[in-house]
VOKOLRO-731577 format. One record per residue (C-alpha): z, y, x; residue in one letter. Coordinates in steps of 0.2 Angstrom, whole numbers, padded with zeros to 4 digits, always signed. Layout:
<atoms>
ZYXA
...
</atoms>
This chain:
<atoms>
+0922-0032+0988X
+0906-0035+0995X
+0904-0053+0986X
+0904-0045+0971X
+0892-0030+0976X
+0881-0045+0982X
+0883-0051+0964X
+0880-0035+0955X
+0865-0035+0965X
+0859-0054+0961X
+0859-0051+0943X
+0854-0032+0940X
+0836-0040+0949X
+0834-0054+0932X
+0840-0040+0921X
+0828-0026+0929X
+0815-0037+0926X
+0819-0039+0908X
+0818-0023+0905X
+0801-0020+0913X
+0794-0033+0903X
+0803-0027+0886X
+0795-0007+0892X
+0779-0017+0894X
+0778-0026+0878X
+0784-0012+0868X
+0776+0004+0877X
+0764+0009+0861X
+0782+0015+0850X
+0787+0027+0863X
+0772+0035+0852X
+0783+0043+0836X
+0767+0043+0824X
+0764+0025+0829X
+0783+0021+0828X
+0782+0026+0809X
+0768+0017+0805X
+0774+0001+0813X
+0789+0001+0802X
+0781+0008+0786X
+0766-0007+0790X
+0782-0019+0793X
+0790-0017+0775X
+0773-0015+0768X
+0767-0032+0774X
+0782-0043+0768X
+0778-0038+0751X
+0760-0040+0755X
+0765-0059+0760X
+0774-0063+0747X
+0760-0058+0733X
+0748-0068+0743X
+0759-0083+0744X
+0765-0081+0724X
+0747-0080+0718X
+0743-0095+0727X
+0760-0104+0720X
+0755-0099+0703X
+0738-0104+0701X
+0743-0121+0710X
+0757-0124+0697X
+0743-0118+0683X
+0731-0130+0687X
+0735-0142+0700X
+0718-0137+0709X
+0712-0135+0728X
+0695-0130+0719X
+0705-0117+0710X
+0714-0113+0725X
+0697-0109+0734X
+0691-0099+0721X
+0709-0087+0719X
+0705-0086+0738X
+0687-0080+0734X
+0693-0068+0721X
+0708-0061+0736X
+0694-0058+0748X
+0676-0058+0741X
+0675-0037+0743X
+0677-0039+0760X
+0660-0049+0761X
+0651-0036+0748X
+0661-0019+0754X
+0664-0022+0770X
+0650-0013+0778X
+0651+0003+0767X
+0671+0003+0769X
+0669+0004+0787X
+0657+0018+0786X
+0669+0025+0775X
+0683+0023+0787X
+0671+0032+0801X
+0668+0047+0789X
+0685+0051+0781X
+0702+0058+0788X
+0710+0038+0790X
+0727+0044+0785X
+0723+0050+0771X
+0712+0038+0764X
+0725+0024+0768X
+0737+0034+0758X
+0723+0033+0742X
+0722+0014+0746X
+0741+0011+0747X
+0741+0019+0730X
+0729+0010+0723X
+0737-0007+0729X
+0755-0003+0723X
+0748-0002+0707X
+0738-0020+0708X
+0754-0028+0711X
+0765-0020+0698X
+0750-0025+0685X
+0752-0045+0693X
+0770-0043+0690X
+0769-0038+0671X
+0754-0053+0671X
+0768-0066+0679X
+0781-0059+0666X
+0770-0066+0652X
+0777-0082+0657X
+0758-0091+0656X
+0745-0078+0659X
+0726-0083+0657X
+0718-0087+0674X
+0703-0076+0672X
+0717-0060+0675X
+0724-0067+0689X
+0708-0069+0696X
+0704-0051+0689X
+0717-0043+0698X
+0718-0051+0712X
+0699-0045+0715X
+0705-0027+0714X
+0716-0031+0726X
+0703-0037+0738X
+0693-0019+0735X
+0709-0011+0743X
+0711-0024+0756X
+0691-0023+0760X
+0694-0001+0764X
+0712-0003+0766X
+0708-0013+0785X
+0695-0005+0792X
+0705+0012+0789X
+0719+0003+0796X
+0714-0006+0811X
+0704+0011+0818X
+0720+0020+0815X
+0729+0012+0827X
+0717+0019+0841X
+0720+0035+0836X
+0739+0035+0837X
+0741+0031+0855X
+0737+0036+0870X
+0720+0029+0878X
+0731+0016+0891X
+0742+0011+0875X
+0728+0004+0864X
+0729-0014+0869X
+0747-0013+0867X
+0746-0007+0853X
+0733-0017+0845X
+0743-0032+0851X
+0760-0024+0842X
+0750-0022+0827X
+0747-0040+0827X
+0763-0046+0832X
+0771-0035+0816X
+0758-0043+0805X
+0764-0059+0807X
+0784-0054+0807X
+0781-0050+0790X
+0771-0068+0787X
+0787-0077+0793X
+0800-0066+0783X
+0787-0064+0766X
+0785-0082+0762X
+0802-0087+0763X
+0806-0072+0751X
+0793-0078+0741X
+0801-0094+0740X
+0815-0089+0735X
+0815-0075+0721X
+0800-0088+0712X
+0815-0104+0714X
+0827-0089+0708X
+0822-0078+0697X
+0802-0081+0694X
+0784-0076+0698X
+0785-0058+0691X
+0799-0051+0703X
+0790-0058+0719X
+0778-0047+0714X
+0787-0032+0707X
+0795-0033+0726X
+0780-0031+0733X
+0775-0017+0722X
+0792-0010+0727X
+0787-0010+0745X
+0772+0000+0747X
+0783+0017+0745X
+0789+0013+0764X
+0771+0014+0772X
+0769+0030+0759X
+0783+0038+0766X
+0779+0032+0783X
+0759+0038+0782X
+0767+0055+0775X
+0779+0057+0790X
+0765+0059+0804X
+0760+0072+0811X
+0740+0075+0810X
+0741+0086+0826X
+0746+0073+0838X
+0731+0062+0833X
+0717+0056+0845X
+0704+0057+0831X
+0688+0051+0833X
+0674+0063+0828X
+0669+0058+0808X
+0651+0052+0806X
+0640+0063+0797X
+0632+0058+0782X
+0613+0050+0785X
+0601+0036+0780X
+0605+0019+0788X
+0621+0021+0795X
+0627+0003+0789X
+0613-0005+0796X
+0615+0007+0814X
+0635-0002+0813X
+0625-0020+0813X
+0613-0016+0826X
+0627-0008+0839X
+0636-0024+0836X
+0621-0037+0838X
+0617-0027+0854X
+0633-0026+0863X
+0637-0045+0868X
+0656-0042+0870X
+0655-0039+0853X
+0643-0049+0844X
+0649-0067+0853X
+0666-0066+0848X
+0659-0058+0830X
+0651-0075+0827X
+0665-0084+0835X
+0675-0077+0818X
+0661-0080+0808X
+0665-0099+0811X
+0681-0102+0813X
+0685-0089+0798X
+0677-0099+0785X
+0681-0114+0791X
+0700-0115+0799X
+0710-0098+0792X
+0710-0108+0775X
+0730-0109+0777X
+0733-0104+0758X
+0720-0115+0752X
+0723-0133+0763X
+0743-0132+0767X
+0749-0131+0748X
+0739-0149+0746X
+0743-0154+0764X
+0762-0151+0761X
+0764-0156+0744X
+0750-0171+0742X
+0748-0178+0760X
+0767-0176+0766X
+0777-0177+0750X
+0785-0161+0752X
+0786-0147+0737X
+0783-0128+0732X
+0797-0124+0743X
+0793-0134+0759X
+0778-0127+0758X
+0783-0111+0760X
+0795-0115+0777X
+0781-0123+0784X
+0769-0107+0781X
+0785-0096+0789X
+0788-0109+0803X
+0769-0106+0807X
+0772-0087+0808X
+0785-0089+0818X
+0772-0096+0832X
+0759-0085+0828X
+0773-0070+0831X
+0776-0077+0849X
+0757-0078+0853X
+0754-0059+0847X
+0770-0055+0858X
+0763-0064+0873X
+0745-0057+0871X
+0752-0040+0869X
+0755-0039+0888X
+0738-0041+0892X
+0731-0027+0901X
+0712-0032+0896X
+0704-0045+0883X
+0686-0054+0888X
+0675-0066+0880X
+0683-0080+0890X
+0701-0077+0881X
+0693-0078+0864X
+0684-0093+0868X
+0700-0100+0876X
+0711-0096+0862X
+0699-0102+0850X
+0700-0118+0859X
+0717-0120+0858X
+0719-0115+0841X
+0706-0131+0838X
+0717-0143+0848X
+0732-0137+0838X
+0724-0141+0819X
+0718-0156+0826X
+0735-0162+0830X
+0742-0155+0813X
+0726-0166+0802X
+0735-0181+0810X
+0754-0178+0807X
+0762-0190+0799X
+0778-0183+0793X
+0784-0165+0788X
+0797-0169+0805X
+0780-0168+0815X
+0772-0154+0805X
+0784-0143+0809X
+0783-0141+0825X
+0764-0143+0828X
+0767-0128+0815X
+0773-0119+0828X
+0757-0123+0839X
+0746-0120+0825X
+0753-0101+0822X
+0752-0099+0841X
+0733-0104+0842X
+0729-0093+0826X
+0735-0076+0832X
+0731-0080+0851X
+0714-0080+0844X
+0714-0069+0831X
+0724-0056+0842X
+0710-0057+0856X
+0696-0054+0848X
+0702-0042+0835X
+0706-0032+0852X
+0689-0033+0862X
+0682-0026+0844X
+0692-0010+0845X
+0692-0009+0865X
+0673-0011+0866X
+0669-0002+0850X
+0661+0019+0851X
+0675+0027+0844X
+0662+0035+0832X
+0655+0016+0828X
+0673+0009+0828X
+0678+0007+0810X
+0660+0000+0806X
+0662-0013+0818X
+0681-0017+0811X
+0673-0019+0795X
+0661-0029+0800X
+0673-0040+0809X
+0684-0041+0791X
+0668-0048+0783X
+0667-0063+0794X
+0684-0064+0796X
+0692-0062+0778X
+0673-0060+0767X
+0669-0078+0775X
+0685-0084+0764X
+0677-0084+0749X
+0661-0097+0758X
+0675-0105+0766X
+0691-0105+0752X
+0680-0117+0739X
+0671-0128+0751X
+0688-0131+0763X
+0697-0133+0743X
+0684-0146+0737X
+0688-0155+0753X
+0707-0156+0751X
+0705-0160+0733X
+0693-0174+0733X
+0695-0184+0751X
+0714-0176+0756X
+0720-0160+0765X
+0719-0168+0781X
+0700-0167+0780X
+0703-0150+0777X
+0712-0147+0791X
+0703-0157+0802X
+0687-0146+0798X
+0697-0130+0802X
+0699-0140+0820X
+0680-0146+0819X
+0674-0127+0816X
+0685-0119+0830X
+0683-0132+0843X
+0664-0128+0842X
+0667-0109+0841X
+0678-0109+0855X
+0663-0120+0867X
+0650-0111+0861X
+0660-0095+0868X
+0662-0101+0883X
+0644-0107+0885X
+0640-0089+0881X
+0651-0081+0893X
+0644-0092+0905X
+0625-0088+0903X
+0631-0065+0900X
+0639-0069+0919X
+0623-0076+0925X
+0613-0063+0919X
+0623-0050+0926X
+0623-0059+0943X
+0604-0061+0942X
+0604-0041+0937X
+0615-0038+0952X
+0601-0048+0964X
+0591-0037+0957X
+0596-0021+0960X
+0601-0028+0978X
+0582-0032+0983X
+0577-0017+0974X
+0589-0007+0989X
+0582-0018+1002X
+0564-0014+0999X
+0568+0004+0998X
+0575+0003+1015X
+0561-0004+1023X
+0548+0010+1019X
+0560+0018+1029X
+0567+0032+1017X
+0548+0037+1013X
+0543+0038+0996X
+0535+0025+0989X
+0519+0024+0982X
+0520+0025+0964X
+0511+0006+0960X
+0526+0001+0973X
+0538+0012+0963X
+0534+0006+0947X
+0534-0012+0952X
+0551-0011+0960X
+0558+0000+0945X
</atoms>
């Protein structure tokens, strides 16, 4: 009997353990709002996947294109770079829930209308492009709206958790929507990948309809009044855990998050693969980038360093992926690749809603979506003419260029904000010390002001 108390014992430690780190990574759905929206988001998403990976299939089987690649991917997220700044102050100002709710509506129906397009058997490329730019309006209010959300559905001590779990169910639905995608296009065509999506928006409907508005932590909405959009920029320029790892974005969002313009070519021209390898690969990368938002969810605090780090890594990890020389190597540096995007992208969307006013929160988000998703259409074409006329790996290997140099400059950043701080804290400390010595008198006021 008591070897096998002694046993009990030796494995109820591992398996306690477990548990606190599952409580741990998943603390932020003990919250029922937040529980629905996660699940609702979930369903959501994998439709959302598959119409962004269907567009992309169908305009490439259209034209055979990376320049027309670039510009679809300029069409998908152009409104972010114009809208952003007035969606976010939109997001500030409204009741979120029920302005996602609008959004949701308005997106079901721009993915039904790409269905009935897809049907046609050879729509004209000017509606595809048409369309998919009402579907970037939604996107460009949709993720201000969303993101800020998130704060407000949890309590205080939960945000990075949930922030992180946001993440992480983001990029679930990337590894389960291209395969989907895959399949009903090599099964039953273009038009019912899309129909499925439209199909799936009722979920987060239902979900967003579920909640209950009384256990919000809502942020008091802004007033109207002149030059709110440009207060937003000036709040971010001035607060340096915001702005550094805003321009980080700005770099490596042009240059490196160009997945649905550079991998179709890489895969298909550079590595003899097909449609379909395409997208395994896409989904094998989500399945990385779903184990970096899981392990960056259990971070109790995001800096500038862990931005600037993650950047890094996600630089190395391209640059390894511009030099595969098989599909039987791509694969796993796929792996790497999805871990490095969402380490980075997990971090320092984050330190935005962490830092961030509550009342300067969904202007900030915004403006993070505009250098993150509104640099695409700067990126998409340049990143497309690349591919197209020297190879993807050139692509790729600017995607590695752009985040290598986000990531150092970061870094170098970080470094000179610390020194400042310590030359502040010098500071203060011989401003005590020359205090002291006149002895607790008051000082005359030339000495007072000098030392202030």
């Amino acid at each position: 009997m008591p070897f096998i108390v002694g046993r009990r014992d030796a494995t109820a430690e591992p398996r306690g353990r477990i548990r606190a780190a599952t409580r741990e990574t998943f603390q932020s759905l003990r919250t029922r709002n937040f529980r629905l929206f996660f699940g609702g988001q979930l369903i959501s998403q994998v439709g959302n996947w598959q119409t962004l990976v269907a567009q992309t299939l169908l305009v490439l089987s259209l034209t055979n294109s990376g320049v027309a690649l670039g510009i679809l991917a300029a069409a998908q997220f152009g409104p972010v770079l114009l809208l952003g700044p007035f969606a976010g102050l939109i997001a500030d100002r409204s009741d979120k829930r029920k302005l996602l709710l609008t959004v949701q509506v308005i997106a079901m129906v721009q993915s039904f209308a790409l269905a009935g397009l897809a049907f046609t058997g050879r729509p004209p490329l000017l509606a595809i492009y048409a369309v998919a730019t009402v579907g970037g309006i939604t996107m460009a209010f949709d993720n201000p709206a969303r993101r800020s959300f998130v704060v407000e559905m949890v309590p205080e001590g939960d945000v990075n958790n949930a922030v992180s779990l946001n993440s992480a169910m983001m990029t679930a639905s990337r590894v389960v929507g291209p395969v989907l995608a895959g399949l009903l296009i090599t099964t039953v065509g273009f038009g019912w990948a899309f129909a499925a999506d439209g199909l799936s928006y009722v979920a987060v409907l239902v979900a967003l309809s579920l909640m209950r508005p009384s256990e919000l932590r809502r942020a008091p909405a802004t007033p109207r009044g002149k030059g709110q959009v440009r207060d937003g920029l000036r709040y971010a320029r001035r607060t340096a855990d915001l702005w550094v790892p805003l321009v980080m974005m700005a770099i490596v969002g042009t240059f490196a998050y160009n997945f649905q313009v550079v991998f179709p070519l890489f895969v298909i021209r550079d590595l003899g693969g097909n449609e379909g390898t395409f997208t395994v690969l896409f989904s094998v990368v989500s399945v990385g980038a779903l184990v970096g938002a899981l392990a960056v969810a259990r971070r109790r605090s995001i800096d500038v360093r862990t931005v600037s780090l993650s950047s890094l890594a996600f630089g190395v990890s391209l640059a390894a992926m511009a030099v595969a020389p098989s599909l039987a190597v791509a694969f796993p540096l796929g792996l790497l690749v999805g871990f490095g995007s969402i380490a980075f992208l997990t971090a320092s969307t984050a330190i935005v809603q962490v830092r961030s006013a509550p009342e300067m929160r969904g202007r900030v988000l915004a403006l993070q979506a505009m250098v993150f998703l509104g640099s695409t259409p700067i990126g998409g074409p340049i990143v497309g003419w690349i591919s197209q006329d020297f190879g993807a790996r050139y692509g790729v290997g600017v995607g590695a260029v752009a985040a290598l140099g986000a990531g150092a400059w970061g870094l170098a950043a970080e470094r000179r904000g610390r020194s400042a701080a310590m030359t502040s804290a010098e500071a203060d400390m011989a401003t005590d010390e020359a205090l002291a010595e006149l002895g607790g008198q008051s000082a005359p006021p030339d000495i007072a002001t000098r030392v202030a």
